[in-house]
VEXDREN-2710 file (C-alpha; in Angstrom, 1 decimal):
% VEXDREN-2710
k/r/px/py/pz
1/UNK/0.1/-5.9/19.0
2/UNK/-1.8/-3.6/21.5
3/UNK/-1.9/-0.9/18.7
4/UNK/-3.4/-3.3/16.1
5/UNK/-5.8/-4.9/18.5
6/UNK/-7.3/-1.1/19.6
7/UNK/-7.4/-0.4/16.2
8/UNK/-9.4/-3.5/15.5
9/UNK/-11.6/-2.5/18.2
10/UNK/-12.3/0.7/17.6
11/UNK/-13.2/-0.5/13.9
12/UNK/-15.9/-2.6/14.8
13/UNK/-17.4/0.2/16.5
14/UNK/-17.8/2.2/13.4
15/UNK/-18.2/0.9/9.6
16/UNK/-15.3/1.2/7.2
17/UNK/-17.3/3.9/5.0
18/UNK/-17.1/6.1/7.9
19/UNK/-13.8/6.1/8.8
20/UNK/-13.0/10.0/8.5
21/UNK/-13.7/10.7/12.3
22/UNK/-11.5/8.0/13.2
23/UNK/-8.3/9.3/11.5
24/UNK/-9.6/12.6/12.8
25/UNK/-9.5/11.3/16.2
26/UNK/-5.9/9.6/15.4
27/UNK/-4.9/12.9/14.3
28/UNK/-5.9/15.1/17.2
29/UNK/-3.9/12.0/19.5
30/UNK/-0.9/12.5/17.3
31/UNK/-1.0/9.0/16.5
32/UNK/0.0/8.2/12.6
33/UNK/1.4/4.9/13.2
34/UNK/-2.8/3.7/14.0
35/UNK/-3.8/6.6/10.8
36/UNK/-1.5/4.6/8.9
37/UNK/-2.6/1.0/9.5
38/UNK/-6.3/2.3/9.3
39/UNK/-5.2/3.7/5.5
40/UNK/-3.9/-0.1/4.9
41/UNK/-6.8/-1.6/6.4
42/UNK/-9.3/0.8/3.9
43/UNK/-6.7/0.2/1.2
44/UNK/-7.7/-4.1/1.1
45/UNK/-11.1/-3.3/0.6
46/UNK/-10.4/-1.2/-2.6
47/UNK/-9.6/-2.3/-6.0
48/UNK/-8.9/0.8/-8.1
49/UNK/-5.5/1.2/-8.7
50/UNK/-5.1/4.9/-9.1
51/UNK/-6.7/5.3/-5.3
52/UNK/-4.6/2.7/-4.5
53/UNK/-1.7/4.6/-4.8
54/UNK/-3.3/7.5/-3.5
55/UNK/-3.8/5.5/-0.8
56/UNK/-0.5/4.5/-0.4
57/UNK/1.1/8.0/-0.5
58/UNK/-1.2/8.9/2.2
59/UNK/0.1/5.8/4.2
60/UNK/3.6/7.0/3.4
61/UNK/2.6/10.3/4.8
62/UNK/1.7/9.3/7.9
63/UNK/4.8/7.0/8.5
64/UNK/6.9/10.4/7.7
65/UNK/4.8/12.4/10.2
66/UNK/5.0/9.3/12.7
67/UNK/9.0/9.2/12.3
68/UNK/8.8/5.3/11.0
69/UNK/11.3/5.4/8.3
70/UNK/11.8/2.0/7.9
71/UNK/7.9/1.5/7.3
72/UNK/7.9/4.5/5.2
73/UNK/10.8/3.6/2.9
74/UNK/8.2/0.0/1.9
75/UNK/5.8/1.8/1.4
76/UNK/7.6/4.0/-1.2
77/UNK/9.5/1.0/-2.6
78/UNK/5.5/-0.9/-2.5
79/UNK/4.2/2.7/-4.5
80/UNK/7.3/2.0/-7.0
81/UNK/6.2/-1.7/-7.7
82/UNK/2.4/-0.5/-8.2
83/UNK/3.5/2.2/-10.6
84/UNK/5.8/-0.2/-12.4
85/UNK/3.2/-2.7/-12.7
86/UNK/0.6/-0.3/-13.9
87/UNK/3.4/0.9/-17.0
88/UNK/3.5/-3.1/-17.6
89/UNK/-0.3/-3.7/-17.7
90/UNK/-0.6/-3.4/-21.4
91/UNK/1.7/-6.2/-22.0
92/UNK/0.3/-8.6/-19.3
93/UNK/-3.1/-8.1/-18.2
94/UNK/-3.5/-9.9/-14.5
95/UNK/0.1/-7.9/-13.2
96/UNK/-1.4/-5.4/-10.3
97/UNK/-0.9/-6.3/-7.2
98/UNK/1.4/-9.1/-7.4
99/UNK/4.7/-9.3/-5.2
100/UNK/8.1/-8.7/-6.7
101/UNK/8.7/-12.1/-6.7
102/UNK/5.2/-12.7/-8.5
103/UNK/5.8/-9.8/-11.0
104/UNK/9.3/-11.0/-11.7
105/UNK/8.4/-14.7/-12.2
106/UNK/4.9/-13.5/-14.5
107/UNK/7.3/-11.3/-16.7
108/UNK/9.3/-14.9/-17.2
109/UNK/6.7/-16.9/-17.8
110/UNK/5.3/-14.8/-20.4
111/UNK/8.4/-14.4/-22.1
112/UNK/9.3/-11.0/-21.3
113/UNK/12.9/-11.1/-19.9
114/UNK/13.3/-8.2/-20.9
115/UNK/11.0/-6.3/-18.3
116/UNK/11.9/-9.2/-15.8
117/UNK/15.5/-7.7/-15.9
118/UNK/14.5/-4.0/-15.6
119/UNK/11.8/-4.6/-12.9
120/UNK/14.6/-6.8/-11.0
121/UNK/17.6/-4.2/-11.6
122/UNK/15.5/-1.3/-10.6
123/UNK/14.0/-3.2/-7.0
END
């Protein structure tokens, strides 16, 4: 919580378009875990999904280099989901950025029990 509300404090002291010296300044401090929730927080206010992924790898990056395996291993399993719903985006427009539990039900819906199977076998 303490981390989370600094962060949020030290946010409103600079815009989001400027956040660069910010994760320079978690970086000098050794501090990934707040480099990492300032990447998720700049990650919401974006909407294309290749630098969303991006995005995400750089997250994942800065879990590794924090030791945080558990929040590391979601974010790879949340990369994996994006990457699978990008490959399924032809077939059904409105996928990205559903849950799995969206995505899985979507794919029903639509008829495509097929995909529903693979996406739920391979998550």
């Amino acid at each position: 919580f303490l981390l989370s509300y600094g962060l949020h404090v030290q946010l409103r002291s600079c815009s989001l378009t400027n956040t660069q010296k910010l994760h320079d300044h978690f970086y000098t401090q050794d501090n990934f875990e707040a480099s990492a929730l300032l990447s998720i927080k700049e990650l919401e206010l974006n909407t294309q999904t290749d630098s969303k992924i991006q995005r995400l790898e750089s997250i994942n990056r800065h879990f590794v280099d924090g030791s945080k395996e558990f929040e590391s291993a979601l974010t790879k399993q949340q990369i994996a989901l994006l990457k699978r719903q990008v490959a399924l985006q032809p077939k059904v427009s409105d996928i990205i950025g559903l849950t799995l539990n969206a995505t899985i039900s979507l794919l029903i819906q639509r008829a495509l029990l097929g995909d529903a199977d693979s996406v739920r076998r391979e998550f």
